[in-house]
N, C-alpha and C positions, 0 to 999 in steps of 0.2 A: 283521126285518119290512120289507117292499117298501114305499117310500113314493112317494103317486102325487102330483103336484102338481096343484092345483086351483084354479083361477080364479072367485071369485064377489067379488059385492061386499062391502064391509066391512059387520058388524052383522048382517049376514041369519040367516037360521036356518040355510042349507047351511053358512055359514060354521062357526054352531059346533058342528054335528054333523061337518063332517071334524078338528073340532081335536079334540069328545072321541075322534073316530077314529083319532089319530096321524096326520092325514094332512099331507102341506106343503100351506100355505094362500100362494099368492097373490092378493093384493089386487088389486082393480082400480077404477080412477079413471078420471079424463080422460085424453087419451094422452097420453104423458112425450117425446112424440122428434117432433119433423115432420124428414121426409128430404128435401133438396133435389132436386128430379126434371127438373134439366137445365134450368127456368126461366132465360132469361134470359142462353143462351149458345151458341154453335154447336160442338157437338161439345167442351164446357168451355172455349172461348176466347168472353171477354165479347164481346159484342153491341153493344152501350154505351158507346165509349171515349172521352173526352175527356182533348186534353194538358193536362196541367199541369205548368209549370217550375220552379213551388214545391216540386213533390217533389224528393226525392233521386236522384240521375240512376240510370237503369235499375232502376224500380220502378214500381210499380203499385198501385192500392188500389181494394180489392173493396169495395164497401155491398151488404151484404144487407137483405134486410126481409122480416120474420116477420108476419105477419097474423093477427088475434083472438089475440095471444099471452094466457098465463094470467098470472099473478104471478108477478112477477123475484125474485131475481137472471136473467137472462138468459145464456146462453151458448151460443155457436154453435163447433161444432168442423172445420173444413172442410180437408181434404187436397187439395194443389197437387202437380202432376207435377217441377215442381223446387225450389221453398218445402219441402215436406213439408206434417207436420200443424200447424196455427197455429189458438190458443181464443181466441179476444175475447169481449169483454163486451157485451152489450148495449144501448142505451138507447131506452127509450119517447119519442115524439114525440108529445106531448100524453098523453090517453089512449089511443092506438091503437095502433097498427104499433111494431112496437121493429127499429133499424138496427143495423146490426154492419158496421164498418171493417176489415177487414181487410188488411196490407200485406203483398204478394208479389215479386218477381224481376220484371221486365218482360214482357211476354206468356207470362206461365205460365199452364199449363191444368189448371182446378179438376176434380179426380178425385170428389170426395165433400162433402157440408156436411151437418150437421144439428144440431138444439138439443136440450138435453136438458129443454126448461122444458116446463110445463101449456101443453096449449092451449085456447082456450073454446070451442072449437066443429071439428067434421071440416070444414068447409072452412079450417083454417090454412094458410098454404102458406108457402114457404121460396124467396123468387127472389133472381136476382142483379137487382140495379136498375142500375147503370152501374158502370164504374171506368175512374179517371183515372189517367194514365201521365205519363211524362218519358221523352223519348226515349232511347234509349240510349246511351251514352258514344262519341262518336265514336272511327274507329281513330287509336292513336297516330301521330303522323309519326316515322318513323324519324329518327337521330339524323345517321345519316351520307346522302352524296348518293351516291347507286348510281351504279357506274361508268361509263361512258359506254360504247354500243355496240360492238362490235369491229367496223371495217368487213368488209364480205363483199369475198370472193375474186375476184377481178376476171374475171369468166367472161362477158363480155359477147363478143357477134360481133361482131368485126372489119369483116365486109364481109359482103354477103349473100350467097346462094351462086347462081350461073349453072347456068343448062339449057342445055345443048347440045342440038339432036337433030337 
């Protein structure tokens, strides 16, 4: 038996006319996922950057902020071009906006973000808000002192050279 999946809300009558039907019933609610849509970054390099020397040298840290989120737990899943993929947890700031810290490699550029929580309404959105940096580890000084130049070939003129005519 072919089975078709089917979207309706929970408790209706479609609902349980496709379940006496054998049919797969999916449920639907409020939406499960806001996608991050480039909010907040140029080309996924933050917009936003502030040093900070309290962090750990050559690193970075993303705050996201999800808007009208539903009921936490909260979690944000977001893929960096050289971090990889990195989940944090959420926290609500009063009742409103819930942030998400996320820590990266120093100017890494965010490929993807999204939450998997309820949201309470279609305008939720997923932006980056700022992230702060420590600059990156200065180069080492070499150990030893590089050798001193080789003089060049002595290929200077003598004397200038005469016209006759």
């Amino acid at each position: 038996m072919k089975r078709t999946a089917l979207r309706v809300r929970a408790g209706s009558a479609v609902g349980a006319l496709a379940l006496a039907a054998g049919m797969t019933l999916a449920l639907t609610g409020p939406a499960t996922a806001t996608e991050w849509a480039g909010n907040g970054t140029s080309n996924g390099v933050c917009s936003n950057n502030t040093l900070d020397t309290s962090l750990a040298p050559d690193t970075q840290v993303w705050q996201f902020v999800l808007t009208s989120p539903g009921p936490g737990p909260w979690t944000l899943t977001a893929t960096f071009a050289d971090s990889g993929t990195i989940m944090a947890q959420g926290e609500q700031q009063g009742n409103g906006a819930v942030h998400f810290l996320v820590t990266t490699s120093a100017n890494d550029t965010l490929l993807s973000a999204s939450t998997d929580v309820p949201v309470d309404d279609e305008s939720s959105t997923l932006t980056v808000s700022h992230c702060t940096f420590n600059n990156p580890t200065p180069p080492t000084t070499p150990t030893t002192q590089p050798a001193p130049p080789t003089p060049a070939a002595n290929n200077a003129v003598k004397a200038a050279p005469t016209f006759t005519g």
